[in-house]
N, C-alpha and C positions, 0 to 999 in steps of 0.2 A: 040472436046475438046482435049486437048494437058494437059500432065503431065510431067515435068520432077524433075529428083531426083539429084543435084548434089553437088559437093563437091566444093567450090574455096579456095584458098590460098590466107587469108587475112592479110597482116603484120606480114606474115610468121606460122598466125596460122591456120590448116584446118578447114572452116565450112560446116556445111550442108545447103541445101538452098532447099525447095520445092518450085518448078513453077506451077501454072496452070491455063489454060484460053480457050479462044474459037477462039481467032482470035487476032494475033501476031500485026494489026496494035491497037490496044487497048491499053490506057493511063497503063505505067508502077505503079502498085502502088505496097510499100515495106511496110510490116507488122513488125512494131516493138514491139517486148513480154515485158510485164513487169519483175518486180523482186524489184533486179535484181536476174537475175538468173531462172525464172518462164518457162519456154521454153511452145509455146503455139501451136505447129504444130496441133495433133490430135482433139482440140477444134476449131481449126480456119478451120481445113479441114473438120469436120462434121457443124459448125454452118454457116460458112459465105463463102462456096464454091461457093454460087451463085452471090459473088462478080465477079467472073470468067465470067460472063454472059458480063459485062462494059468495067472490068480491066485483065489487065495478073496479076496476083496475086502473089506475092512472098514472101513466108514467112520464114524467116531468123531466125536460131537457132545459137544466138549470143554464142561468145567464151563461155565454159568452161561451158555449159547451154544443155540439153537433148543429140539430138545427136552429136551435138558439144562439149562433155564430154570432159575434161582433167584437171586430178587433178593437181590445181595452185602449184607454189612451193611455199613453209613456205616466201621466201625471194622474189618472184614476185612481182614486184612492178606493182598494176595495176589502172588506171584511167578512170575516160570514158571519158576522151578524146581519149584511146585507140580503144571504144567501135564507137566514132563518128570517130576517121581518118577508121575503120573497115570497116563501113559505107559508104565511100568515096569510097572505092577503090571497096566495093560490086557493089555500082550504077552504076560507071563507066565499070565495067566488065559486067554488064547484061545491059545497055544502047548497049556499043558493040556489043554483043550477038543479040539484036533484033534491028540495026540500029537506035535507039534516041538520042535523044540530052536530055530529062527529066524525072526523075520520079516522081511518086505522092507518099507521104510518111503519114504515118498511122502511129502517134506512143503510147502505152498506158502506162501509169501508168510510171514507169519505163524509157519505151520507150519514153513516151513523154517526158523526159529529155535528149534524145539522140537524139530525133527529134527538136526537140527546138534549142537547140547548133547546130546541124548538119545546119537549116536552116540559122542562125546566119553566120556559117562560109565558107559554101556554098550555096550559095541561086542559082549560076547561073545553078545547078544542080535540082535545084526542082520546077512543075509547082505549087504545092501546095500543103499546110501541112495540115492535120489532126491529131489532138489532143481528145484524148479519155479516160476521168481520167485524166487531164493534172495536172502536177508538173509546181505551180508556184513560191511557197515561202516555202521551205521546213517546217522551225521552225513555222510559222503563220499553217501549213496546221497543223504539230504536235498536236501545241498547241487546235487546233479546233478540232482535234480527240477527244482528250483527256477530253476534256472538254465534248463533247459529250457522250462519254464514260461512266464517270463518274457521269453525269446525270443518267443513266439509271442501274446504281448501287443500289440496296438497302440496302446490309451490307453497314454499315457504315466505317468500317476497311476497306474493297476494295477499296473503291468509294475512300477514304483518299491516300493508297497506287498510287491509278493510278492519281488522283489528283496532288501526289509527285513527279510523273514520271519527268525526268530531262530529256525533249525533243532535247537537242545538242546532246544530245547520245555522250558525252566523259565520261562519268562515268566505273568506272572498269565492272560494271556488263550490261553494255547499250546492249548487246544480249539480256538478260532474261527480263530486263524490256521493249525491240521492240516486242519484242513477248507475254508477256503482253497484252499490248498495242492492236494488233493485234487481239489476240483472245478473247477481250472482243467486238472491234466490229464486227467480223465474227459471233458472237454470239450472238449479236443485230441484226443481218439481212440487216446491212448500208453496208457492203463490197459486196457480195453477195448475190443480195435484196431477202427479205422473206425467206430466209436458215440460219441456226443456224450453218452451218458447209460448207465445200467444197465438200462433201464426194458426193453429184449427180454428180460431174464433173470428178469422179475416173473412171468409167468406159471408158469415151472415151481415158482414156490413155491405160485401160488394154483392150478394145478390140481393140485398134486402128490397122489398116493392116501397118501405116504407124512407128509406135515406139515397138520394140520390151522389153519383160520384164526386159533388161538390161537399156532400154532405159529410162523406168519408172525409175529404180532405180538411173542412172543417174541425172536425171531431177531432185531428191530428194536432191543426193549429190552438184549438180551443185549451186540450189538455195540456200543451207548454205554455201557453200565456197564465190558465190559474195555475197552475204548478209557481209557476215564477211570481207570480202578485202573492198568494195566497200561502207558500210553502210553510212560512218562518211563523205565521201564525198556528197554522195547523201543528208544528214541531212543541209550540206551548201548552198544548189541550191536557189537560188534567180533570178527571171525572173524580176519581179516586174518592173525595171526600164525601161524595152524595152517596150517603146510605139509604136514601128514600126519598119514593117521587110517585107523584099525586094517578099514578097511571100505572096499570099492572105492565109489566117489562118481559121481552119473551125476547132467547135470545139465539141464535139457532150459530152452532160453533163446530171449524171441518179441524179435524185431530191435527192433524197434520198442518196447520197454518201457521207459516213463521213469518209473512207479509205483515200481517196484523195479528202475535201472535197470541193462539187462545189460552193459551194458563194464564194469565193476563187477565182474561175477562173470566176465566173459574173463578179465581182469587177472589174478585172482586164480587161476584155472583153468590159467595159464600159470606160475603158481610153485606148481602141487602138485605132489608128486611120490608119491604115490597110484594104487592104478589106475584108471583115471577116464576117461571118456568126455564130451562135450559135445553136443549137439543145439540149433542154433541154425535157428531156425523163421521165415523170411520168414511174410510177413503172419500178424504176430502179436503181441500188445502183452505184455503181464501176464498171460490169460488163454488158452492156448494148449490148455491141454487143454479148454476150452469152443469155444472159437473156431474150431481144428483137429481138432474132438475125434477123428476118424474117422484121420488120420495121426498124432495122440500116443496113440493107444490102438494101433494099429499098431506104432507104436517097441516099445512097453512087452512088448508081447503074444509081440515075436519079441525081446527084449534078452535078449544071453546076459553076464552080465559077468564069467564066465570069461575072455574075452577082449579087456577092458578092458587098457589100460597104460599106462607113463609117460609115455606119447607125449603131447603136445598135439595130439593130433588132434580136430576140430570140423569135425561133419557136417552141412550143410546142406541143410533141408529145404523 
């Protein structure tokens, strides 16, 4: 097994990148964290290391996110498209690095908005995508939150307020009401299935060998700074129209996820016509490769998507 820890300069900004695998001729696959802002190294490096067994594993702590920390300026103008050319020029440097010509790209929540675009505008870079919590229509995914939400309200004052919620998120107060929003389904158990809160997941940051307690605290600040620059864009994302894309698509989806929620990405999985494969995951919310980790590192480990097709076929796991 081989680990590396290193730094690259991407678009003139430094990030941090963990490597690690077992054998250098192994499919490149790049780990993209949600958020934005979520930086996910110590949870991917205790739950899903045994992806290292397939793939050389590399998990990327996007700008201004864990230990890629640096406070944005008030007047930064920042896009993800900054976040997808970032992208470009990481694959290309670690293609280099271990002689390839392709990587395999993992993106969640967040990430799967950065992997989406990424394969949209470089596909000659990628043998194939993975979508996890996939972002496909921001305002429709909102709106289905929300709704669910709301449902499981019993004040009737609440259930009205979050009812009210104005999901374009241009409202002066659209922080308090995303976060809202949020914590009533963290608190349904639909984000991270069967927990009321995040708070099992704190430990692998504070004991991590790999993030130190500045690092946590970063990760804290990072995820409200892109939240705040980056929100109102992300609230625009619309995939919906691409019925086809140059890279076979695989998309692995927990039943239960009403964070980013998955009838949403069915819908839409039933009018690709792509070669493409679906993995829909009983007990399982948003969080599936933490939650499941041991049978979505299993999927990953044996996927071949040679034999991916146009079928709508959805395997349930």
């Amino acid at each position: 097994m081989f680990k590396y820890r290193k730094w690259y300069l991407l678009n003139g900004i430094k990030q941090y990148v963990y490597i690690i695998g077992t054998n250098v001729n192994h499919p490149i696959l790049i780990y993209l964290h949600g958020g934005p802002g979520d930086s996910a190294l110590p949870l991917v490096e205790h739950f899903n290391a045994d992806l290292s067994q397939e793939y050389t594993l590399v998990v990327w702590e996007q700008r201004g996110s864990g230990k890629s920390y640096y406070k944005f300026a008030e007047n930064e103008k920042l896009t993800i498209n900054d976040f997808v050319l970032d992208l470009k020029v990481l694959a290309e440097k670690i293609l280099a690095d271990f002689g390839k010509k392709k990587i395999c790209l993992l993106g969640h929540s967040w990430g799967s908005i950065i992997g989406m675009k990424f394969i949209l505008s470089f596909p000659e870079l990628v043998e194939y995508y993975i979508g996890v919590g996939q972002v496909i229509n921001s305002f429709k995914m909102f709106e289905k939150s929300k709704e669910y939400a709301a449902s499981h309200i019993y004040n009737k004052t609440e259930r009205h307020r979050v009812l009210s919620l104005d999901v374009t998120f241009k409202q002066k107060l659209w922080y308090s009401d995303l976060m809202l929003l949020m914590n009533h389904l963290v608190k349904q158990g639909v984000s991270l299935y069967g927990k009321k809160s995040y708070i099992s997941l704190y430990k692998y940051f504070i004991f991590s060998k790999e993030y130190s307690l500045m690092d946590c605290i970063n990760r804290l600040k990072g995820s409200r700074q892109s939240i705040l620059k980056l929100w109102k864009e992300v609230a625009t994302i619309d995939f919906s129209n691409h019925k086809k894309f140059d890279v076979p698509v695989f998309f692995i989806e927990g039943e239960h996820d009403y964070h980013v929620p998955s009838e949403i990405v069915l819908n839409f999985y039933d009018n690709l016509i792509s070669p493409k494969l679906l993995y829909y995951m009983k007990d399982s919310a948003h969080f599936p490769q933490w939650t499941r980790n041991k049978t979505f590192n299993t999927i990953l480990n044996a996927l071949d998507y040679t034999h991916f097709s146009t079928n709508n076929q959805i395997i349930e796991v």
